[in-house]
N, C-alpha and C positions, 0 to 999 in steps of 0.2 A: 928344912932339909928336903931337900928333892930327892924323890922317890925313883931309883931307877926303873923301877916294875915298869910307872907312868912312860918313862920315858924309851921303855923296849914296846909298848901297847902304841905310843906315838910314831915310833920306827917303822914299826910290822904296819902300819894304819897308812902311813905314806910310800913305806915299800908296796903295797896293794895299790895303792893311786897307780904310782909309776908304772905298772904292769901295762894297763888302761891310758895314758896319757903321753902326750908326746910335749906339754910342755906344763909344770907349773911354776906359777912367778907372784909374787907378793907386791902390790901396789900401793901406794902413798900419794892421793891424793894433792893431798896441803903439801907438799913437798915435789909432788911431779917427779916419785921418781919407781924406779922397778926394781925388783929384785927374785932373780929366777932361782927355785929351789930343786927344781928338777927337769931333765930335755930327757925326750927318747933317744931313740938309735935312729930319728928323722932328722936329713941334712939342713931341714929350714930352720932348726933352733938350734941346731947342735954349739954353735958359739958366742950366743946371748950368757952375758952374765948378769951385768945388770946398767944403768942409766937413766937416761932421761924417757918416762910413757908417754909423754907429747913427739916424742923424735918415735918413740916401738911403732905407735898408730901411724902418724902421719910421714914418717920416713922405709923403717923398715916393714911394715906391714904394707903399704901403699907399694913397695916394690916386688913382692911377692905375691899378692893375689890379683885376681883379675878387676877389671874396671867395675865393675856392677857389684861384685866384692866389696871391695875397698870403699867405694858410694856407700853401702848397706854401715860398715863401720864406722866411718869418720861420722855419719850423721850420727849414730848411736852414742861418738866419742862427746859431739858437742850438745849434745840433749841430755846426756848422764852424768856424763863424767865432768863435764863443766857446769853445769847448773847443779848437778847432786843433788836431784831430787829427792825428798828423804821417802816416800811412796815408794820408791822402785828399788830393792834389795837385794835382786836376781837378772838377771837378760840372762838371753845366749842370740847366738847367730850363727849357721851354715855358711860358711864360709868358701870358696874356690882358688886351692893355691896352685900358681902358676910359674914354672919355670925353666925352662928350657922346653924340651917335651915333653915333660913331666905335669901331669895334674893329678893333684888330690881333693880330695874333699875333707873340711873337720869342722867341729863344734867347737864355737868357742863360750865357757861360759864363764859369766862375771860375779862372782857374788861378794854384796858387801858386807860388811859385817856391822853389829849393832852396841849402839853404846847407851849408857842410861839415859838420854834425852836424843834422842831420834836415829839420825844412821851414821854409823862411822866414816872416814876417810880412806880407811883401809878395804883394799880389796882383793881381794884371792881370783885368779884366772888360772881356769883346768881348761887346758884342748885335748881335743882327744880325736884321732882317725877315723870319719865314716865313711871310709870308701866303700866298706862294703854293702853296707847297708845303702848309699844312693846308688851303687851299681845291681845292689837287688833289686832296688825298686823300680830301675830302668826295664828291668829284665822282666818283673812282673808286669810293668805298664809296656811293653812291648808284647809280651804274651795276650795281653788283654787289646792291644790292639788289632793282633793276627788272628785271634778269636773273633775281635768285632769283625775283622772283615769277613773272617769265614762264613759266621753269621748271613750277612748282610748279604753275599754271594748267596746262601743257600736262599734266603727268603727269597730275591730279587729269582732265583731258579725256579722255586715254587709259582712265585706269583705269575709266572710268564706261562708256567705249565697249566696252572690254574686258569689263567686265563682262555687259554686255548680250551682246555678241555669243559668248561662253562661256555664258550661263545659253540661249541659243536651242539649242543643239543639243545640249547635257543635258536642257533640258526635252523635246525631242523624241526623243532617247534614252529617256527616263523612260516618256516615253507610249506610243511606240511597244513598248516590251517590256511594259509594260500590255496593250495592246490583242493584242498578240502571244500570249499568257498566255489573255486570254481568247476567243483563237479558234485551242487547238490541233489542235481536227479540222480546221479550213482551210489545207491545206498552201499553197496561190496567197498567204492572204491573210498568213501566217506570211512566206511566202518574201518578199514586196514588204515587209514589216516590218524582217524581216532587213537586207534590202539595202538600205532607207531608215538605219538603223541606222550600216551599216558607211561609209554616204557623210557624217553627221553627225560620227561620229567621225573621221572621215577630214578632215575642216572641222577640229575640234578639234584635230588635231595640228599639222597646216599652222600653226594661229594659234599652236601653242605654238612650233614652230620655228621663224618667223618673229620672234619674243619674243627669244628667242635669239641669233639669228644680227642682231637689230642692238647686245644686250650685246656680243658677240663683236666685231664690228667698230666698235664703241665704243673699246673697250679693244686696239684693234690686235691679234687674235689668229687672224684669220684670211687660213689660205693657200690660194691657187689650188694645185690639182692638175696636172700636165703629161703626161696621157694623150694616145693619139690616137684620135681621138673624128672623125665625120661629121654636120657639121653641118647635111645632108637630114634625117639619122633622128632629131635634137633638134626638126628645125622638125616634120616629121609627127606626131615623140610629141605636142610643143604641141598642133597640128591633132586630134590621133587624140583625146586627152584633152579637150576644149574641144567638141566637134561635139556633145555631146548638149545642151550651156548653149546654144550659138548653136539648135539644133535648135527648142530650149523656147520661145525669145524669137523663132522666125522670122525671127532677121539673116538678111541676106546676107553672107556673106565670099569676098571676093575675094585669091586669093592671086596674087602678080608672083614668077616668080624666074629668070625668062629672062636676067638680066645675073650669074647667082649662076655663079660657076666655084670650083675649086678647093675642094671640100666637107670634104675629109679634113686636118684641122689637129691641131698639138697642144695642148690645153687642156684649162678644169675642166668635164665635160659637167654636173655637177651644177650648179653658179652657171651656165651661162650658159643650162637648163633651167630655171632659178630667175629668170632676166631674162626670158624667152620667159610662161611662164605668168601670172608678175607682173600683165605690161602688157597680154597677149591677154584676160585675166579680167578687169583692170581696164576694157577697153573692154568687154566683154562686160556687165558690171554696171552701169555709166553709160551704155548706151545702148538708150534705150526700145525695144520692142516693133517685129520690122519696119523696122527700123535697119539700115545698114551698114556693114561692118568692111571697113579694108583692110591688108593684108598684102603686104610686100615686101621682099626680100633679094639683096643686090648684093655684088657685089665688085667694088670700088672700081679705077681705077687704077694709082692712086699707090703705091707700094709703101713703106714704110721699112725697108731694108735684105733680110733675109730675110723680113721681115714683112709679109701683107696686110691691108690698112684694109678692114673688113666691115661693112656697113651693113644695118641691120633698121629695116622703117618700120613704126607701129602704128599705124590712123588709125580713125579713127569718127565718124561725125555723132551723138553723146549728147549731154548735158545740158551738157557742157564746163566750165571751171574759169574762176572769174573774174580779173581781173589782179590783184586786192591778193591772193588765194592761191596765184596762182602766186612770187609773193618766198618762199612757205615753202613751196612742194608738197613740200620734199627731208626736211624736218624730220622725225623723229622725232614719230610721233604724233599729226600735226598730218592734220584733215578737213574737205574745210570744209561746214560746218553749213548745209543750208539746206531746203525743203520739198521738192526731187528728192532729196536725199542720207540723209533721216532715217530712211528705211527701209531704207536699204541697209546688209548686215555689209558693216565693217569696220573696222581698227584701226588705218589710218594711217602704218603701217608697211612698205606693201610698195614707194614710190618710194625711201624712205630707202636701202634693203635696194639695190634696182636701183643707183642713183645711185654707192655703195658699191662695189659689185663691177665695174662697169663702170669706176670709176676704177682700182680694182684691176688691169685687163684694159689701163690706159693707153690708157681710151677718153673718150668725153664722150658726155653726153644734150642733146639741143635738144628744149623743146617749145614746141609754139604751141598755145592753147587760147582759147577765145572761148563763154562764155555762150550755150547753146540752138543753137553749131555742131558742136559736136564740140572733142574736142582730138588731136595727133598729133606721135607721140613718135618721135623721130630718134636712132637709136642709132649709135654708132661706136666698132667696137673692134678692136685687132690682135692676129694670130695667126697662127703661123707653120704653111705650109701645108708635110705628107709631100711629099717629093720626088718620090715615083711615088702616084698616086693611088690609090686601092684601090676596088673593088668595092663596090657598097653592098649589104649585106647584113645587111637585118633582122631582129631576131630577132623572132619571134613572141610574142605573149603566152601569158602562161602559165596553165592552166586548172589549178585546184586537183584537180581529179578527176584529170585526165590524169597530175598531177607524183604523186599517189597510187599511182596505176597502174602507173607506170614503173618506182618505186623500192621496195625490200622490203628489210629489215635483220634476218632471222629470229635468233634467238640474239643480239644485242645486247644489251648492258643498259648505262642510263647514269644516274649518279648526278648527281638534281635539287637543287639547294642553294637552295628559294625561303621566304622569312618569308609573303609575303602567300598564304593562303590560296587563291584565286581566281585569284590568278596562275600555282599551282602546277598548280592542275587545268587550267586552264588549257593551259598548257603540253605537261603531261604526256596532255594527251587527244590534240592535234595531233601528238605524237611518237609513241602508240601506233596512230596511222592505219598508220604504215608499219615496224608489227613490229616495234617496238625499243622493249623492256622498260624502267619506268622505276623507278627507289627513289628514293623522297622523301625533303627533309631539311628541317626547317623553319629550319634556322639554321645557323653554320657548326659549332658543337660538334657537333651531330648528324652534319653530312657529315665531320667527320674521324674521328669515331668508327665511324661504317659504315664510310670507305675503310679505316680499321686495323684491324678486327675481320675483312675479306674477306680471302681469299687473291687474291694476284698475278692479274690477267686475270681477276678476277671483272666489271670496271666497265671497258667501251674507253673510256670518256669521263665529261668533270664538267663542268656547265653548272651555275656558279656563279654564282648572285648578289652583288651589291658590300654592301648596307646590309643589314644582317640584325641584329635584336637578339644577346645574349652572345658573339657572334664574328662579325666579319663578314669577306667576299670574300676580302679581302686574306689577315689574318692565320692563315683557314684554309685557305689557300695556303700560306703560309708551309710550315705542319707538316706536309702531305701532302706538300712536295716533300723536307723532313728525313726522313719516313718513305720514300720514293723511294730516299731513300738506301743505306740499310741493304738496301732490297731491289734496289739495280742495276736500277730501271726508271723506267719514264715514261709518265703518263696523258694524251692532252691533257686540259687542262680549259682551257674557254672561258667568257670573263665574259659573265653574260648582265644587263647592266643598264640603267637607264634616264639612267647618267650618260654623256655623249655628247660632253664635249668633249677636242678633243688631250691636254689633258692628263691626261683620265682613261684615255685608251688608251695614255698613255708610261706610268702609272702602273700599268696595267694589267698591260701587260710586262714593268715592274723586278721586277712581281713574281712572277715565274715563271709567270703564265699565259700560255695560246699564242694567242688572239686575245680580242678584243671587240667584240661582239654588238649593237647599241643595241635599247633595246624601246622601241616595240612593235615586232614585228617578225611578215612576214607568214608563213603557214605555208610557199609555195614558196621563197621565201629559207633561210626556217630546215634546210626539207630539205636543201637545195644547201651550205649551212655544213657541215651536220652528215657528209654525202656526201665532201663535202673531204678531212674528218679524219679521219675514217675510212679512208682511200685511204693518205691520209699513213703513218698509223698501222699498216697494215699491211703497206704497203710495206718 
């Protein structure tokens, strides 16, 4: 007895297909023939009942889709359907029906059904309407193409700004050791050489780290540091470093810090030294001649929890930014081009960089800018402030002569592991200012074969370099510390290289070197490094 329940569960089960489908049809194999059990409200099947499946395929279906269509099924028709391979129980195919002006898109899928010894003759076909879904994914891959290009525009903008503003201060590198050359009886006109020199290069590296540090925070790699750090002596360095550019241009700068309390916080004094210059340079640059800058720095009421809300105002009547670039001032790269801006370096990079670490710091940037008024950048960020305040107490800058003076290393000797040539004298000139012997190595076979060939406490130290042709950093690490072995001791050697991110200092470690060094690096730092380990070491 047949169960009605069964056959209202079979009703409701194909009333559900039908919602979804615009055509099902029952196929017969052994018999070649079809039999349609339901069409949509689609004019392409509205009048299939049923027939011969070699005429559905090769007549009626052959007249309704497109050629590459039609190709895709008739092959599928004589690979399955005529051989009936008993393996394949399922297909579908994407299909493109064609007819008048009219195109759609639909799946068609085949499935066979099974019988006790391998696969049935019977087949059931569901099609169903994907236009929407290939007209989404038109629309995504179109989006993703306006993106590439926007992309590819902005870098190709960079690169070109980049380029320029790198070939400015090598070309003035170039010239001024030129002209320095030819006027080495003029010690004045050498010395202003010099020093134009070391502030070009000094431009140069800023733009390479800058390059850097927004790869880095691209790719989520970079961490705040948790020092305790006084946020007077970050805004003064700003001040202290910045006075000779406002000098040049005759701004005025007005600095407010009469609401600023609570100065000694724990944080990265580096990044938030890296938000202060940013934006004090950035007005400094965009505002003409005779301009004025204003400065101001508060601490907030509000507290959240342990933590004070710190606000830094950076304001200027310059050239200001217009409203369609203020949508992408944050961008990556992005300047905006106009007859105030064309002259001025820069690479676009340095709000991205701010914007980045200030979110870091779970802060926010507000700015307001306006074309020929100025613009002014509202910062806000938290930090948790030392319980008892401290002292402010600056340190001094450090004069190359004086750091000379102070320090003498007589009887030292430290084995230099550098490939570039000019790097190495380099190096080895600034180390023998303060008496301490150098042996050179231009590669890493060289430096392990000098530490093995010495006796013990011949070398207090190895200032290794990382990329060196036939053995580099690392691996002649390796075998000086296997040699270490046998002799019950221990050199420091310090990496001295120009690979600079976290993970070239974890990598740096794993492999038994004792710290790393980034270059370039200045000669009073390098003395202070070199002082450390020494101390260490004889300790």
């Amino acid at each position: 007895m047949i169960s009605y329940k069964k056959i209202d569960e079979k009703e409701q089960i194909l009333e559900s297909l039908g919602e979804i489908a615009l055509l099902i049809m029952l196929v017969d194999l052994s018999q070649d023939t079809f039999r349609v059990i339901h069409t949509g409200n689609d004019d392409y099947f509205h009048n299939l009942r049923s027939g011969s499946f070699q005429w559905f395929i090769q007549c009626y279906m052959k007249r309704h889709t497109s050629e590459d269509s039609y190709r895709k099924l008739d092959l599928l028709y004589h690979q399955f359907f005529k051989k009936r391979k008993e393996s394949e129980c399922r297909n579908e195919l994407e299909l493109k029906l064609v007819e008048k002006e009219k195109t759609h898109w639909i799946r068609m899928q085949f499935i066979r059904g099974k019988k006790d010894h391998g696969t049935s003759d019977k087949i059931t076909i569901i099609v169903q309407n994907i236009d929407e879904i290939k007209y989404r994914n038109k629309r995504q891959q179109e989006e993703i193409r306006e993106r590439h290009i926007k992309d590819n525009q902005a870098r190709s903008t960079f690169l070109l700004n980049l380029s320029h503003d790198i070939r400015t201060p090598i070309n003035a590198v170039l010239g001024l050791t030129q002209i320095a050359l030819l006027h080495l009886d003029n010690q004045k006109k050498v010395k202003d050489c010099l020093e134009k020199i070391n502030m070009s290069t000094g431009y140069l590296l800023k733009m390479i780290n800058k390059v850097l540090d927004v790869s880095r925070i691209q790719s989520g790699k970079i961490e705040l540091e948790n020092e305790k750090i006084s946020l007077k002596e970050i805004i003064q360095d700003m001040l202290d470093m910045t006075q000779d550019d406002v000098r040049k241009k005759q701004l005025t700068r007005t600095v407010d810090m009469e609401e600023f309390t609570e100065e000694w916080v724990y944080g990265d004094k580096a990044r938030i030294q890296q938000i202060f210059l940013n934006l004090m340079t950035n007005g400094i640059k965009y505002t003409d001649v005779g301009g004025n800058l204003y400065f101001k720095a508060a601490t907030l009421p509000k507290k959240y929890g342990k933590y004070n809300t710190y606000q830094f105002i950076f304001k200027d009547n310059g050239i200001g930014m217009s409203r369609e670039f203020l949508n992408k001032v944050f961008e990556p790269f992005s300047r905006e081009e106009n007859k105030c801006t064309q002259n001025i370096q820069g690479t676009g990079l340095g709000l991205n960089i701010v914007k980045s670490i200030v979110e870091l710091m779970q802060g926010n940037v507000i700015i307001e800018s306006e074309p020929g008024k100025g613009s002014c950048f509202q910062i806000y960020i938290r930090l948790k402030p030392l319980e008892m305040q401290q002292k402010n107490k600056k340190e001094a800058k450090e004069d190359i002569n004086e750091v000379i003076k102070q320090k003498r290393y007589p009887g030292v000797r430290i084995l230099l592991a550098e490939d570039n040539e000019i790097n190495r004298e380099i190096a080895a000139e600034l180390i023998s200012y303060v008496d301490i012997e150098v042996d050179e190595a231009e590669n890493g076979v060289q430096a392990v074969k000098k530490f093995a060939d010495r006796p013990e406490q011949y070398y207090q130290m190895i200032l290794m370099d990382i990329q060196m042709p036939e053995m580099n950093g690392y691996e002649a690490t390796d075998l000086i510390r296997k040699i270490e072995q046998k002799r019950k001791s221990r050199i420091p050697i310090l990496a001295l290289t120009s690979s600079v991110f976290d993970e070239d200092r974890e990598r740096v470690l794993q492999h038994g070197m004792d710290a790393h060094i980034g270059k370039p690096i200045a000669l009073p730092k390098l003395i202070h490094i070199l002082d450390e380990w020494l101390k260490i070491k004889d300790s």
